[in-house]
Biopython code that builds the backbone (N, CA, C, O; Angstrom):
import numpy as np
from Bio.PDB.StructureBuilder import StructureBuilder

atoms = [
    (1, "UNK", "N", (51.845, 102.867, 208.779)),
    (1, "UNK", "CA", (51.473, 101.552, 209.242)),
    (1, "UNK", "C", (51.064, 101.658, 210.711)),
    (1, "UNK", "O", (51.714, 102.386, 211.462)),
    (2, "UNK", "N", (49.711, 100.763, 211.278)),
    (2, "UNK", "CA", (49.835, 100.553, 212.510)),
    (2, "UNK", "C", (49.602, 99.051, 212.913)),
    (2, "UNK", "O", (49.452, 97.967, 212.349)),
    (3, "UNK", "N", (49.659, 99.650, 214.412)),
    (3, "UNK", "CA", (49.512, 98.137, 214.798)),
    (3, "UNK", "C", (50.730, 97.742, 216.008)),
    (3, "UNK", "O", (50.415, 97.250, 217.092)),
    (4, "UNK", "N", (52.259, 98.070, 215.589)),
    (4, "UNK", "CA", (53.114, 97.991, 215.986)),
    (4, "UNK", "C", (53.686, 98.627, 217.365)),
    (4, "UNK", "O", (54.591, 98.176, 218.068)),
    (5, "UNK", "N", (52.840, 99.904, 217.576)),
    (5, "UNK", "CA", (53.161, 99.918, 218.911)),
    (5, "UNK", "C", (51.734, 100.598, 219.772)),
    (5, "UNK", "O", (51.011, 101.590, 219.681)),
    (6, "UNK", "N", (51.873, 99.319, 220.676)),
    (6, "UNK", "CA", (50.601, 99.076, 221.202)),
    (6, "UNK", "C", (50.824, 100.451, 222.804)),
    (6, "UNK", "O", (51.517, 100.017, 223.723)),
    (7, "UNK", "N", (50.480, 101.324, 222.916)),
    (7, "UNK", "CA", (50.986, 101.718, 224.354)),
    (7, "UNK", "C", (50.184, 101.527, 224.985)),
    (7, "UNK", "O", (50.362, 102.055, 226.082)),
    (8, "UNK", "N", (49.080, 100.885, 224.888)),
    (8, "UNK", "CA", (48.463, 100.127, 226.394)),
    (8, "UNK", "C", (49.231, 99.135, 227.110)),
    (8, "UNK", "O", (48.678, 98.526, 228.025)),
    (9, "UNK", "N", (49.925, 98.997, 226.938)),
    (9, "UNK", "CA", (51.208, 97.906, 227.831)),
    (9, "UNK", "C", (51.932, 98.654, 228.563)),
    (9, "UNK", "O", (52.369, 99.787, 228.362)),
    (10, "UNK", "N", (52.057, 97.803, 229.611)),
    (10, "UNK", "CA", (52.892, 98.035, 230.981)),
    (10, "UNK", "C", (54.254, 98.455, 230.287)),
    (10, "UNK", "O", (54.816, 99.535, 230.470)),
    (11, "UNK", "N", (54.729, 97.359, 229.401)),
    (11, "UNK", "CA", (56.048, 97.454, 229.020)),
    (11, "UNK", "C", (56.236, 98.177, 227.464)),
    (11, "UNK", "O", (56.895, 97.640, 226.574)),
    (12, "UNK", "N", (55.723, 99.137, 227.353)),
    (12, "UNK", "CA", (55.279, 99.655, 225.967)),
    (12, "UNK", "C", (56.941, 100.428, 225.389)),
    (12, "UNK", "O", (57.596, 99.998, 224.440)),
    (13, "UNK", "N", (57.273, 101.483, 226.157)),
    (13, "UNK", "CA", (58.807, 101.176, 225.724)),
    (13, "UNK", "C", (59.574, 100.649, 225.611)),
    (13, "UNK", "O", (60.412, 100.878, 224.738)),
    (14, "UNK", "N", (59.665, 99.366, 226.734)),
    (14, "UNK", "CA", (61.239, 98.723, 225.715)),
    (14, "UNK", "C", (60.712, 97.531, 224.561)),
    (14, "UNK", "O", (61.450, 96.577, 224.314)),
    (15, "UNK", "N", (59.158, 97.705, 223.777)),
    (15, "UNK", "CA", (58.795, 96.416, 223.262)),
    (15, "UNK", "C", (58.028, 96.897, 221.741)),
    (15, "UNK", "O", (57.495, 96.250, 220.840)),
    (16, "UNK", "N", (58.371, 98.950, 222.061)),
    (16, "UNK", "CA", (57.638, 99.553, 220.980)),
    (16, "UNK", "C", (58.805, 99.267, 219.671)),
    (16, "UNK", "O", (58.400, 99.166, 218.513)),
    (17, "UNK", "N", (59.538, 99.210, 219.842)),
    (17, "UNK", "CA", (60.633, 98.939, 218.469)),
    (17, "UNK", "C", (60.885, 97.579, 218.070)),
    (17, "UNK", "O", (61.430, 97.194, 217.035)),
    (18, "UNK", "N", (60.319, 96.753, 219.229)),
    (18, "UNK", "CA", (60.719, 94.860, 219.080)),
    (18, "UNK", "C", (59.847, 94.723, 218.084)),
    (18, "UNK", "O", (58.759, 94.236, 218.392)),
    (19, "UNK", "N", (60.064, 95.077, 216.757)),
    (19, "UNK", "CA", (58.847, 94.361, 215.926)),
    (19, "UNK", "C", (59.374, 93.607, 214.728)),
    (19, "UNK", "O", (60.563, 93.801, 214.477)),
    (20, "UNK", "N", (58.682, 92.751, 213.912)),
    (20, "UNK", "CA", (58.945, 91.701, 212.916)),
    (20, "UNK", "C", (57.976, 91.632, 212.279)),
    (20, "UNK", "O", (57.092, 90.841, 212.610)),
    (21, "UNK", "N", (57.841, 92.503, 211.086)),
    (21, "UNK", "CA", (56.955, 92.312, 210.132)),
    (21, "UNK", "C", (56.293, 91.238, 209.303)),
    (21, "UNK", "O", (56.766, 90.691, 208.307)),
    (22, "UNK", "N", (55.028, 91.008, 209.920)),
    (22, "UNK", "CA", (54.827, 90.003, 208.984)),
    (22, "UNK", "C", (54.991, 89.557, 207.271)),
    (22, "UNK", "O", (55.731, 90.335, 206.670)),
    (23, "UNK", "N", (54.464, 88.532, 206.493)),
    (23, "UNK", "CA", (54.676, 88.178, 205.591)),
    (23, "UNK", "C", (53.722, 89.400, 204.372)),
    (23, "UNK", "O", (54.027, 90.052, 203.374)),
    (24, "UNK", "N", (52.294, 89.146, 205.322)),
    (24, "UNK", "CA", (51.555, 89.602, 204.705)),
    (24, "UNK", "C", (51.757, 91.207, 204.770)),
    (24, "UNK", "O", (51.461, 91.830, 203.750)),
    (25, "UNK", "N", (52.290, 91.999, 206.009)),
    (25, "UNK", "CA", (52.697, 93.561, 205.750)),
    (25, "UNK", "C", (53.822, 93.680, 204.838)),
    (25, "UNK", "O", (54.066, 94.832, 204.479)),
    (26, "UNK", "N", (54.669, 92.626, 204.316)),
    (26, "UNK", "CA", (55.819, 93.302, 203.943)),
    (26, "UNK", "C", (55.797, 92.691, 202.666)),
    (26, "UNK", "O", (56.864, 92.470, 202.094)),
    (27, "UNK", "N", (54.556, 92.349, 202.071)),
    (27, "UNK", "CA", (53.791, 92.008, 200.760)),
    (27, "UNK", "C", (52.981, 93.502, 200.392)),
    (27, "UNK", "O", (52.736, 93.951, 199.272)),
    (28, "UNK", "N", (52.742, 93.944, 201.388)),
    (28, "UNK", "CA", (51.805, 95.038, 201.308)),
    (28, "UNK", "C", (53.009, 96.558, 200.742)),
    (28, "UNK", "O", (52.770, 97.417, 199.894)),
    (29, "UNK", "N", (53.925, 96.429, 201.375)),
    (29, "UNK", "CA", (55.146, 96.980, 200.948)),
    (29, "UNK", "C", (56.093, 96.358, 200.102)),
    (29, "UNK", "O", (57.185, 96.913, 199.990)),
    (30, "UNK", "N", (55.916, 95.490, 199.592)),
    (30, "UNK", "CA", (56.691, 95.057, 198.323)),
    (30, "UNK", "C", (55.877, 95.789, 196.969)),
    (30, "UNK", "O", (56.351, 96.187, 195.905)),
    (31, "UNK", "N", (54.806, 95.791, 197.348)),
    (31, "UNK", "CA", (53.832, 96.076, 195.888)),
    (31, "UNK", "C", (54.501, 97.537, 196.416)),
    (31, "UNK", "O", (55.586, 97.669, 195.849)),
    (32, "UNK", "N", (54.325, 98.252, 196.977)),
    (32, "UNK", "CA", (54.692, 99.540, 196.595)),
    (32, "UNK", "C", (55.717, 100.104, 196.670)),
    (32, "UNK", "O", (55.798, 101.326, 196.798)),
    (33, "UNK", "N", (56.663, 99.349, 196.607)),
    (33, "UNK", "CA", (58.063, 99.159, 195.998)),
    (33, "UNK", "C", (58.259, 99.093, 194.650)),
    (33, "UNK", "O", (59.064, 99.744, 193.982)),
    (34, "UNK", "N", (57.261, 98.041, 194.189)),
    (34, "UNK", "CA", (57.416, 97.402, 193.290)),
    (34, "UNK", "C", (57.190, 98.731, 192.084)),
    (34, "UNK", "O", (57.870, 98.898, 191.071)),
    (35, "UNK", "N", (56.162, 99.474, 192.502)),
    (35, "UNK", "CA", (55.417, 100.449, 192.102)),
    (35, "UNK", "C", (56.697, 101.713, 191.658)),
    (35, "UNK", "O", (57.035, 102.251, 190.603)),
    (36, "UNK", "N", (57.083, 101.790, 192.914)),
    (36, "UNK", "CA", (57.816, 102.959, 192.901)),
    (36, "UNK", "C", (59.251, 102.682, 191.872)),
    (36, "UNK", "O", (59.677, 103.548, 191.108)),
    (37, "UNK", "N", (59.682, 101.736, 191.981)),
    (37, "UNK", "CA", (61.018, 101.323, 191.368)),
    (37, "UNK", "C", (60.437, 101.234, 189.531)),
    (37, "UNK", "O", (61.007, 100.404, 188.823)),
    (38, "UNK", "N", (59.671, 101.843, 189.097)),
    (38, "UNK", "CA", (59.046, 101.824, 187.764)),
    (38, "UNK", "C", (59.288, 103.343, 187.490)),
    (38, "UNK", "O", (59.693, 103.770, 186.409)),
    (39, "UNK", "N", (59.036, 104.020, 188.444)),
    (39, "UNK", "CA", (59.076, 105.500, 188.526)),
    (39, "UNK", "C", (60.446, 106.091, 188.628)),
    (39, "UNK", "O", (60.739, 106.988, 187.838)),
    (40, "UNK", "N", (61.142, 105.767, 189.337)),
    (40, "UNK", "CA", (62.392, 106.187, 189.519)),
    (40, "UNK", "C", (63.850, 105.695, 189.427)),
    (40, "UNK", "O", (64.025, 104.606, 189.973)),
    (41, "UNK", "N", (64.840, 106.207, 188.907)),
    (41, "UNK", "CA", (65.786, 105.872, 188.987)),
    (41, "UNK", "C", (66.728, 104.729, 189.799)),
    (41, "UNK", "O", (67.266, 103.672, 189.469)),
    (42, "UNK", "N", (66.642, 105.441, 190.919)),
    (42, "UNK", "CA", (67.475, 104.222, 191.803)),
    (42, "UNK", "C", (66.094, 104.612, 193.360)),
    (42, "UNK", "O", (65.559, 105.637, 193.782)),
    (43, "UNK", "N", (66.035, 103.039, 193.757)),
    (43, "UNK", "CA", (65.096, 103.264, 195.081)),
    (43, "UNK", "C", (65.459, 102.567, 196.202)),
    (43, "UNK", "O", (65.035, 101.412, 196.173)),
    (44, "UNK", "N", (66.290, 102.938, 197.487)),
    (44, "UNK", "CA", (66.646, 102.435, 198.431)),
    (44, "UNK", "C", (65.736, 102.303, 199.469)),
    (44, "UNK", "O", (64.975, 103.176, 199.883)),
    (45, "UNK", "N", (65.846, 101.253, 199.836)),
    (45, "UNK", "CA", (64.327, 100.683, 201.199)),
    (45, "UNK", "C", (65.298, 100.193, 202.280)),
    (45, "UNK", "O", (65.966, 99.242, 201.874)),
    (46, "UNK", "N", (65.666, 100.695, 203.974)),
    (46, "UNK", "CA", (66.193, 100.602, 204.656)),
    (46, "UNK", "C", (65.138, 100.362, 205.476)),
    (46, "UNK", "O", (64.034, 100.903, 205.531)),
    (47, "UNK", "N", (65.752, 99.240, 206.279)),
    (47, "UNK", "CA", (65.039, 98.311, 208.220)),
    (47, "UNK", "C", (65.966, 99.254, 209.013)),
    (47, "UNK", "O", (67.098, 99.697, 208.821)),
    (48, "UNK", "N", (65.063, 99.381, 209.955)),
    (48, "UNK", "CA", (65.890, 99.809, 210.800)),
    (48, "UNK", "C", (65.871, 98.422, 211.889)),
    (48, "UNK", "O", (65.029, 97.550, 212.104)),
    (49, "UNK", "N", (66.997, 98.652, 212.342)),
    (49, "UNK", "CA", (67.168, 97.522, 213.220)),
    (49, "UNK", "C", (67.167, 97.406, 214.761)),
    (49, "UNK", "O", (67.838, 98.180, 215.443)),
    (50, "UNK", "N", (66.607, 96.689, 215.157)),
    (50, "UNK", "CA", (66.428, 96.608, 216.871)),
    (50, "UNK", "C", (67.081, 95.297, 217.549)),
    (50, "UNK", "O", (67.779, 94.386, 217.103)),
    (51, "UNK", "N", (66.501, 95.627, 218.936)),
    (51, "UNK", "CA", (67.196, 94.203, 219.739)),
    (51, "UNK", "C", (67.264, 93.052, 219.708)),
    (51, "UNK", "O", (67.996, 92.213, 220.232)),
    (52, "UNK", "N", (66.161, 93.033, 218.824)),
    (52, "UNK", "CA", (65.638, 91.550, 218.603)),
    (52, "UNK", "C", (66.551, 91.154, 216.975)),
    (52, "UNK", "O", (66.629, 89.966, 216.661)),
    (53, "UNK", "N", (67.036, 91.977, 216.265)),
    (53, "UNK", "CA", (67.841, 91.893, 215.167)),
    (53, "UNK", "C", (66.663, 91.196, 213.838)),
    (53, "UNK", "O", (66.750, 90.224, 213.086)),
    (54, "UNK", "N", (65.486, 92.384, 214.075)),
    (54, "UNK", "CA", (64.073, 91.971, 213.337)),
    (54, "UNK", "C", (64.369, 92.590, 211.489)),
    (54, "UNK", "O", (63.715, 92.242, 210.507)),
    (55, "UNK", "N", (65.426, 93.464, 211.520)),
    (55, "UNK", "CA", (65.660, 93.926, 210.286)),
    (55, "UNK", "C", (66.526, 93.053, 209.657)),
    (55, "UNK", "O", (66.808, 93.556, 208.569)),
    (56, "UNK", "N", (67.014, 92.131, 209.782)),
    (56, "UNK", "CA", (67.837, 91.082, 208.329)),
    (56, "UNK", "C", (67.313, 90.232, 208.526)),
    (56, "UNK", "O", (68.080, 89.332, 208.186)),
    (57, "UNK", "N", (66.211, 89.696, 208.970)),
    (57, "UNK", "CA", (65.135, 88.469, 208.422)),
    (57, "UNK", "C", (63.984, 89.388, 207.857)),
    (57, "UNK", "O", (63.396, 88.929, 206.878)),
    (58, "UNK", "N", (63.611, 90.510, 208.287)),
    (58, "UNK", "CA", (62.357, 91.228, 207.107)),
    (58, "UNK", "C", (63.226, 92.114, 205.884)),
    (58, "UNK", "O", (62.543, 92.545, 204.955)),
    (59, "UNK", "N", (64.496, 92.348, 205.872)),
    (59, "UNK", "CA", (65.274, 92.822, 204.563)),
    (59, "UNK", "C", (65.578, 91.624, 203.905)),
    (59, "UNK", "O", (65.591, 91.888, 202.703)),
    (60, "UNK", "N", (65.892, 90.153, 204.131)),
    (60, "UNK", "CA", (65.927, 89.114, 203.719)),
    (60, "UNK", "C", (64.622, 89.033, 202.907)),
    (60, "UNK", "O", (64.565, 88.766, 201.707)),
    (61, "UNK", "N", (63.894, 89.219, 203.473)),
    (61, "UNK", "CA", (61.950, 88.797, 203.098)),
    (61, "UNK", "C", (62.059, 89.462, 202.234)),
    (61, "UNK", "O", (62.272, 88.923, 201.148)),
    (62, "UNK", "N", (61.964, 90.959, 202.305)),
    (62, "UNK", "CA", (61.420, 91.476, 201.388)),
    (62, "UNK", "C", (62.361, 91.662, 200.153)),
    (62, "UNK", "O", (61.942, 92.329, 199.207)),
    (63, "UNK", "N", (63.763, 91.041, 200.106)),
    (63, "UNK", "CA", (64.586, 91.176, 199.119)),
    (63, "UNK", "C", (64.115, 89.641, 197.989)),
    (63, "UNK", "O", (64.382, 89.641, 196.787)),
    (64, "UNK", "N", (63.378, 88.418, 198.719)),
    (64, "UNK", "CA", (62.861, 87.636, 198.230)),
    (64, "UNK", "C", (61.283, 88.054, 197.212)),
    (64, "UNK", "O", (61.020, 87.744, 196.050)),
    (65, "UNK", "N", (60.682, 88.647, 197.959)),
    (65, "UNK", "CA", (59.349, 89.278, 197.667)),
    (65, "UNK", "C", (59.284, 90.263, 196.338)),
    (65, "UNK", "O", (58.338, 90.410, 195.564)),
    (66, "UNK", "N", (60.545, 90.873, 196.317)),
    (66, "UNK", "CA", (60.865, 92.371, 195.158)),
    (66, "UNK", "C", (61.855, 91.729, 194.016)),
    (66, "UNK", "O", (62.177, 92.346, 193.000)),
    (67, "UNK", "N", (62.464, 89.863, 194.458)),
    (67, "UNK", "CA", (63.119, 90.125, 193.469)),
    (67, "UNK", "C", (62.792, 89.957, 192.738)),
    (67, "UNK", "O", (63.369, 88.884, 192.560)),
    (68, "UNK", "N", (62.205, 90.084, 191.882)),
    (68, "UNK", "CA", (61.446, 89.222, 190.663)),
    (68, "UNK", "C", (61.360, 90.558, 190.085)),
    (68, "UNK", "O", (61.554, 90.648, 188.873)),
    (69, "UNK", "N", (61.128, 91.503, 190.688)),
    (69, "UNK", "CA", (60.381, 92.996, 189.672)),
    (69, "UNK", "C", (61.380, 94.090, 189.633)),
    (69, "UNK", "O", (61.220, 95.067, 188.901)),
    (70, "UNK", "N", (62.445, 93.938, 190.435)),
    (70, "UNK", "CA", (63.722, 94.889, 190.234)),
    (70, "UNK", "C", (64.976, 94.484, 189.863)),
    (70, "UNK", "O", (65.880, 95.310, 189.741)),
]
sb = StructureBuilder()
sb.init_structure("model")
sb.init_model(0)
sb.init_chain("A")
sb.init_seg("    ")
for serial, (resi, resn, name, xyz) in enumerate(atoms, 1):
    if name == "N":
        sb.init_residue(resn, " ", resi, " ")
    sb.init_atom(name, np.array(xyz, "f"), 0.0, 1.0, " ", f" {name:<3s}", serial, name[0])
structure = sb.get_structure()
């Protein structure tokens, strides 16, 4: 994926991990979730989490987005 860390910014390290996936990227990664969990046994998808605490509102999302197909 890009997009997320921009290093033309002044403040490019402490703002390269502040990120919050949108609706539409983490649609883009649900389908291939969706994909993969057909193929395999058991499939674990981990956020990593930052300062902004951006991983349990996009693991929230995308647990809304996948549930339907797992």
């Amino acid at each position: 994926m890009t997009g997320w860390n921009n290093s033309g910014r002044p403040d490019w390290r402490d703002v390269r991990y502040a990120y919050c996936y949108s609706y539409a990227r983490l649609d883009k990664w649900a389908r291939h979730i969706q994909t993969l969990s057909r193929q395999v046994g058991q499939l674990t998808v981990l956020f990593n989490n930052n300062s902004e605490g951006d991983a349990v509102k996009n693991a929230r999302q995308m647990d809304t987005q996948t549930e339907s197909c797992l």
